[in-house]
C-alpha positions as CSV (number, residue, x, y, z in Angstrom):
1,X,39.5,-26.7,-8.7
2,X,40.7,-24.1,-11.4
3,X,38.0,-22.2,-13.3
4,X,38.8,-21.1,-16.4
5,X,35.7,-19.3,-17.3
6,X,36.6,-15.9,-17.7
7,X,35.9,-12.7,-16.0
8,X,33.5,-10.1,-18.1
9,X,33.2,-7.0,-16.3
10,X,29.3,-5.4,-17.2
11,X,29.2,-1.6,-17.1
12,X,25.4,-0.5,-16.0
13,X,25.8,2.1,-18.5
14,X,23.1,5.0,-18.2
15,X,21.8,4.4,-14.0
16,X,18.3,6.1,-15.8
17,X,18.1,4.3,-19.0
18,X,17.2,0.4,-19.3
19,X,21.0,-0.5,-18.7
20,X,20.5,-1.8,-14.8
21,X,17.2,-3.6,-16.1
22,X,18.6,-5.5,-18.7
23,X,21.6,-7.0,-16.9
24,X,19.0,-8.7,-14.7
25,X,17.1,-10.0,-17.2
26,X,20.1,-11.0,-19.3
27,X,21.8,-12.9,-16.2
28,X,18.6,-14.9,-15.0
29,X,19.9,-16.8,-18.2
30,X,22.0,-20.0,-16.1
31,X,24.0,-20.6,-19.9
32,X,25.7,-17.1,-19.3
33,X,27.4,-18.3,-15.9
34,X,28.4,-21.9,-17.9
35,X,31.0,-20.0,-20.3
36,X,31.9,-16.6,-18.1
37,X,32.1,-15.2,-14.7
38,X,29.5,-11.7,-14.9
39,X,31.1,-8.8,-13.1
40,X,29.0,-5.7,-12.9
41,X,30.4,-2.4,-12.5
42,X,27.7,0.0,-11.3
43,X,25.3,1.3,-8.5
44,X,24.2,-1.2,-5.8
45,X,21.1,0.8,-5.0
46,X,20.1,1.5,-8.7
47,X,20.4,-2.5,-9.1
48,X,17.9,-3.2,-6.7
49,X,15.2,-0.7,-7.7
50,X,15.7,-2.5,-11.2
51,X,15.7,-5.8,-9.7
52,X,11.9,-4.4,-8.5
53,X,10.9,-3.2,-11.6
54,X,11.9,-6.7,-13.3
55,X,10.3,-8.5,-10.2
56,X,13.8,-10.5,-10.4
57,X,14.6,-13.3,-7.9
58,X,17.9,-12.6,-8.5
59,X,20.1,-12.3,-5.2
60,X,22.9,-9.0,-5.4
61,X,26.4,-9.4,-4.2
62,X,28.1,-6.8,-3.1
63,X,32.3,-7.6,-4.3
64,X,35.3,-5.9,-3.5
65,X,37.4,-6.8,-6.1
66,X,37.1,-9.3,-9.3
67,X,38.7,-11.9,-7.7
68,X,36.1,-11.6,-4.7
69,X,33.3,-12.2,-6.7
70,X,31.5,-15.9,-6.4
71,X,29.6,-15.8,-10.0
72,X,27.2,-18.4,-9.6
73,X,23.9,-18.3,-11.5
74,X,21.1,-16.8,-9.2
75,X,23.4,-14.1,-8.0
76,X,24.6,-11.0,-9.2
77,X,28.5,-9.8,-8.6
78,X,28.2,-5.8,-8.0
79,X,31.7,-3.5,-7.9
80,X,29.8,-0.6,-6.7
81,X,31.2,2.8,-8.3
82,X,28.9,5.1,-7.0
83,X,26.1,6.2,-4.7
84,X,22.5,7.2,-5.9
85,X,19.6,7.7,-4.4
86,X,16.9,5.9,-6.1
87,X,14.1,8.2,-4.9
88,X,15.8,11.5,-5.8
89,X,16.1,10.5,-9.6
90,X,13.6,9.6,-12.1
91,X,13.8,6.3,-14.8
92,X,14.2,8.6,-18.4
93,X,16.0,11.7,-16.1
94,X,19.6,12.1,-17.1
95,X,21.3,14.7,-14.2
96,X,25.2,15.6,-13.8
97,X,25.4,13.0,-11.2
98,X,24.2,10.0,-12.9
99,X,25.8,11.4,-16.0
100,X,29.2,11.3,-14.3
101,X,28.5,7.8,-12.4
102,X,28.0,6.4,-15.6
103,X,31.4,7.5,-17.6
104,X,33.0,6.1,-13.7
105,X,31.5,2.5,-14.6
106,X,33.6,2.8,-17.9
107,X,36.8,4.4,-17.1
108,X,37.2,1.7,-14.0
109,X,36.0,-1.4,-16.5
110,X,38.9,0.1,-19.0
111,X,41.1,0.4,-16.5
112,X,40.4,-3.6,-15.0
113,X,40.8,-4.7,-18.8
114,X,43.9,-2.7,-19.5
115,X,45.6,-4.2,-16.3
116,X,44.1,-7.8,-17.4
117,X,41.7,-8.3,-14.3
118,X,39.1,-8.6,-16.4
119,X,39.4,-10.5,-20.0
120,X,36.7,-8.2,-21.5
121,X,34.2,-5.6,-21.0
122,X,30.6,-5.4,-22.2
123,X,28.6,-1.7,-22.1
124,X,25.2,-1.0,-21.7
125,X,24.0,2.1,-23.0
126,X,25.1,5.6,-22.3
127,X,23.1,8.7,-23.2
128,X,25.1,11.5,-25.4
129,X,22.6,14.1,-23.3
130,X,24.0,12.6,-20.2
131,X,27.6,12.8,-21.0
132,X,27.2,16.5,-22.1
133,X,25.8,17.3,-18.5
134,X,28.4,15.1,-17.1
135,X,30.7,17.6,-18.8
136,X,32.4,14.8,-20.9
137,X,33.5,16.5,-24.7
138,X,32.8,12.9,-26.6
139,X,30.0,11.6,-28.8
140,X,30.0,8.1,-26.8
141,X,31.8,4.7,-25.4
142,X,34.2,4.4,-28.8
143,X,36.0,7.8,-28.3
144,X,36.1,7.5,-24.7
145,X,37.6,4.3,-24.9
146,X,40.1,5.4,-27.7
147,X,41.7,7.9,-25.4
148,X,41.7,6.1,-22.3
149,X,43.6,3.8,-23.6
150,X,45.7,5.5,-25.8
151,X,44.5,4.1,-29.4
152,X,44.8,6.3,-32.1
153,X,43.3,4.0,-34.9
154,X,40.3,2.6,-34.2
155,X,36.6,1.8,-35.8
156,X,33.3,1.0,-35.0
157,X,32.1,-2.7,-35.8
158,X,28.6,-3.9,-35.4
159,X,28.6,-7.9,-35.8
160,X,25.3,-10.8,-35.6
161,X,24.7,-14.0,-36.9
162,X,24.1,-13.2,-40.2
163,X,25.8,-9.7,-41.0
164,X,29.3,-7.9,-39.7
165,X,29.3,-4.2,-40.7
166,X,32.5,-1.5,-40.1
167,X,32.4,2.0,-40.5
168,X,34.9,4.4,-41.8
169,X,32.8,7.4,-40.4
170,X,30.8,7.5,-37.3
171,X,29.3,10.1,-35.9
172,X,29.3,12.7,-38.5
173,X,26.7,14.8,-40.8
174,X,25.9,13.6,-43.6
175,X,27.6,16.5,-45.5
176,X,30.9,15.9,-44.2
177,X,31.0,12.5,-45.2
178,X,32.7,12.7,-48.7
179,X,35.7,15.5,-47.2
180,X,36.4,13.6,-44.3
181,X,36.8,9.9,-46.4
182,X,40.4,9.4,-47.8
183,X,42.2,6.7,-49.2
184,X,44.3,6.4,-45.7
185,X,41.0,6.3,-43.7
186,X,39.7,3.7,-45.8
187,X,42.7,1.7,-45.9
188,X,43.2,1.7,-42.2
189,X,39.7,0.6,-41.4
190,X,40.6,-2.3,-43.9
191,X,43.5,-3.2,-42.5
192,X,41.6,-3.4,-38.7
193,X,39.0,-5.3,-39.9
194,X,41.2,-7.9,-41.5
195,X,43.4,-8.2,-38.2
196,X,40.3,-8.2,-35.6
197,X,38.1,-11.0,-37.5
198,X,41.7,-12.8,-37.5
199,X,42.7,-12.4,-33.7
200,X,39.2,-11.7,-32.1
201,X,36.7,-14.0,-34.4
202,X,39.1,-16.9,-35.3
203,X,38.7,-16.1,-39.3
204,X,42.1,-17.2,-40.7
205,X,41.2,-15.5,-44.0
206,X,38.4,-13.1,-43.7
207,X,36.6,-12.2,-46.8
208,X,35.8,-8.2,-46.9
209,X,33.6,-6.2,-48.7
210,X,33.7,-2.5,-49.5
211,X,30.6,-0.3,-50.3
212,X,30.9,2.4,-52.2
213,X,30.0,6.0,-51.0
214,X,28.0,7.0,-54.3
215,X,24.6,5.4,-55.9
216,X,25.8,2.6,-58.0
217,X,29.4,2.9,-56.1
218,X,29.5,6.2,-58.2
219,X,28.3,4.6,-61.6
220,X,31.8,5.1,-63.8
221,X,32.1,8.5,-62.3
222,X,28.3,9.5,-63.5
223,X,27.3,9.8,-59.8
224,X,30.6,10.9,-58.2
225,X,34.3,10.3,-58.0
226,X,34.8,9.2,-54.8
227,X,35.2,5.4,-55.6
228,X,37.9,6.1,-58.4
229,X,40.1,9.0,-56.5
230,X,39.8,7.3,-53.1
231,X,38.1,4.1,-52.3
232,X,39.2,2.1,-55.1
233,X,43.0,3.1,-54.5
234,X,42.9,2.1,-51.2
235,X,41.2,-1.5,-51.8
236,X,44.3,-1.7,-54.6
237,X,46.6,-1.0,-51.5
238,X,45.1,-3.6,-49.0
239,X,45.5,-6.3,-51.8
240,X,48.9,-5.4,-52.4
241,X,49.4,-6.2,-48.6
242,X,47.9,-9.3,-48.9
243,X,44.1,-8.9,-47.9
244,X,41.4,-10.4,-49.5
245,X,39.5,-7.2,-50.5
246,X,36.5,-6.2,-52.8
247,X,35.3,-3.2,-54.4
248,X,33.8,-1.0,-54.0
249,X,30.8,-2.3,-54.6
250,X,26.8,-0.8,-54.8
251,X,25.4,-0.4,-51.6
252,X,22.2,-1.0,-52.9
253,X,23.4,-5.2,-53.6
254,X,26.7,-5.7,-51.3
255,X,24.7,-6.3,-47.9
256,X,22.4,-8.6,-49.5
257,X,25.2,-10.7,-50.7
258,X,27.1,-10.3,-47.7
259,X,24.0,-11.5,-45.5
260,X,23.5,-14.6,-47.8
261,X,27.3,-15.3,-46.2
262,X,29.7,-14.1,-49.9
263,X,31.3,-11.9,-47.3
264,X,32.8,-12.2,-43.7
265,X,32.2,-8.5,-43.6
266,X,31.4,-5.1,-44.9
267,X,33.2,-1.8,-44.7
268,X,30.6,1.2,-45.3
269,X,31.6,4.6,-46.1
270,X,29.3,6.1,-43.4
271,X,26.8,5.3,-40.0
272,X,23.3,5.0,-41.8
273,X,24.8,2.9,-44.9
274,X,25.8,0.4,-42.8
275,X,23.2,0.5,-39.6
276,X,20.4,0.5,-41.9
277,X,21.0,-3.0,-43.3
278,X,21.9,-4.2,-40.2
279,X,19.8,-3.5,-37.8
280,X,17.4,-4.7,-40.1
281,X,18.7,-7.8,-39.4
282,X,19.8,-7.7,-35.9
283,X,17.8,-5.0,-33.9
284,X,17.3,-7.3,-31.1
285,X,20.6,-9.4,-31.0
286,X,23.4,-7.5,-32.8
287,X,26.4,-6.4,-31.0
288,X,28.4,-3.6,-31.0
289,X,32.5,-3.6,-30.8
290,X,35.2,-1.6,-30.7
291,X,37.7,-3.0,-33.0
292,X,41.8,-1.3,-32.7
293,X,41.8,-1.0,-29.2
294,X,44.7,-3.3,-27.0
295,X,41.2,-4.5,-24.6
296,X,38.1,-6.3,-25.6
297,X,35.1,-4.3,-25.7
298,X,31.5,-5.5,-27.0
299,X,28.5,-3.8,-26.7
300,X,24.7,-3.6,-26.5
301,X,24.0,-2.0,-30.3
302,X,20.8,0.0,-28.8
303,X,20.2,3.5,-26.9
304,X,19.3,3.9,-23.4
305,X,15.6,3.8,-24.2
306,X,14.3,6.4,-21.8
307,X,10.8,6.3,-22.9
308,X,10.7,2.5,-21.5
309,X,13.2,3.0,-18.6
310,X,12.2,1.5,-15.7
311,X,9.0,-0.9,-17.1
312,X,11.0,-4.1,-16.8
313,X,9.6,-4.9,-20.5
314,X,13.2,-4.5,-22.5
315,X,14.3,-6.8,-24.5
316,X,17.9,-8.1,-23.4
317,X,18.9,-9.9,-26.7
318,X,21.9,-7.7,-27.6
319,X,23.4,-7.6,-24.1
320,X,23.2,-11.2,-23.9
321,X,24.5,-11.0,-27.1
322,X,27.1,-9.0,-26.6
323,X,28.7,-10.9,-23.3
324,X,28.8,-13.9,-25.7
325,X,30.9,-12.5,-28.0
326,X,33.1,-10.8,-25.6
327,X,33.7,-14.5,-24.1
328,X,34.2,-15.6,-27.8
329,X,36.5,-12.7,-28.5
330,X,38.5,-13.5,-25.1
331,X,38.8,-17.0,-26.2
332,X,40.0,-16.4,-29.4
333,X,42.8,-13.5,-27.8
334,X,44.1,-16.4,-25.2
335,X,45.0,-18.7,-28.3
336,X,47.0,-16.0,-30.1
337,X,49.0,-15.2,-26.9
């Protein structure tokens, strides 16, 4: 009989953060199994001290492949990418070789999803400490996964229930916000969130948002210029190609609005403006996503938590979360092809 759920490949993210605790705590959940077929990509001997620490009656499979994999609730399907010795690292204790076995996890879950044997990929949390040691020169998943597979225009989106928010700037100081913002950058983060909430969320006309950088978005130019010499040319652009753009608005009143559903989504100038807001709304089930990229990839919007590492007391709302959405986003990319 042909299943058509389809295959989500898990990376464990961080083997000493609360990444392997959270995938079995997320997959005792039978609903995930209904709509998708769980693949995790990770350490077969990490798994089962987490399985421990969550006192899981999960049973761990041990798969060659994807296609090997039996993905029935109760189980878990493990690609194992590496070999670590539970009792010569610690829970909270990044070290080069964990560091490295977890960029592995995501450069073989890329590579699945690239060559389409797996419709998406979900990542649990990676540490920026950890990819330093592993000598890895990026700030985390979204610049790794930009270069392995080729994308030069890409964005960070984090999406929920009640709130979608993009950012032109990520991982920046504060200072260098207003040099590195310009009308191009702002319109190309426009134009990506139009065509993901069209091809990935099923929005046939999405309704965006753009916050200003300045208090007031700049206040006639009292507060800055930045929303007449760049944002507000680059809204006029995005209309002129057809979007259905606004702004730029204050800050201070957009994500209100947008949360009470005026907007599909908000574009914010910079990473606090926008992750303030929503991870006041969403800290336990919002969902990071890597919009621009030719592969699906969602993730967990939370850190590695090394300071609860190993407890079995995380919360695994955003994972869960996320490996809806990544089925949602999959469904959505099989109807455009």
């Amino acid at each position: 009989m042909f299943d058509s759920r389809p295959i989500i490949g898990i990376t464990m993210g961080d083997p000493v953060g609360l990444g392997p605790e959270i995938i079995f705590l997320a997959l005792c959940n039978p609903a995930i199994y209904e709509v998708c077929k769980p693949l995790v990509l990770g350490d077969l001997r990490i798994l089962t001290a987490a399985k421990q620490c969550t006192q899981s009656n999960l049973h761990i499979e041990s798969v060659k492949d994807p296609d090997s994999g039996t993905y029935k609730s109760g189980s878990v399907d493990v690609l194992n990418l590496s070999e670590i010795d539970p009792d010569k690292t610690s829970w909270g204790k990044p070290s080069v070789q964990t560091g490295r076995a977890m960029i592995h996890y995501i450069q073989v879950a890329s590579d699945l999803a690239i060559q389409g044997h797996i419709a998406a990929m979900v990542t649990c949390p990676i540490n920026k400490t950890a990819m330093r040691l592993a000598g890895v020169p990026y700030n985390g998943h979204t610049e790794l996964l930009a270069e392995r597979t080729k994308s030069e225009n890409y964005a960070m989106m984090f999406a929920g229930e009640r709130l979608r928010v993009v950012l032109v700037t990520i991982h920046v100081p504060l200072r260098d916000v207003p040099s590195i913002l310009s009308k191009q950058k702002i319109l190309l983060t426009i134009k990506l969130t139009w065509q993901t909430l069209q091809e990935r969320f099923g929005i046939k006309t999405p309704r965006i948002a753009v916050a200003g950088l300045n208090p007031h978005a700049g206040e006639g130019g009292m507060f800055g210029n930045e929303e007449k010499n760049i944002i507000a040319p680059a809204i006029a652009q995005a209309r002129n190609e057809g979007i259905d753009v606004v702004g730029p608005l204050p800050p201070d009143a957009l994500f209100y609005h947008a949360a009470k559903g005026r907007y599909d989504v908000v574009v914010s100038m910079y990473h606090d403006q926008g992750l303030i807001p929503f991870k006041l709304m969403h800290f336990n089930n919002g969902v990071n996503v890597t919009i621009g990229l030719p592969i699906i990839r969602t993730s967990v919007d939370h850190g590695t938590a090394y300071d609860i590492a190993g407890t079995g007391i995380a919360d695994p709302g955003s994972l869960i979360a996320a490996i809806n959405m990544a089925v949602q986003q999959a469904a959505c990319a099989r109807k455009n092809t």
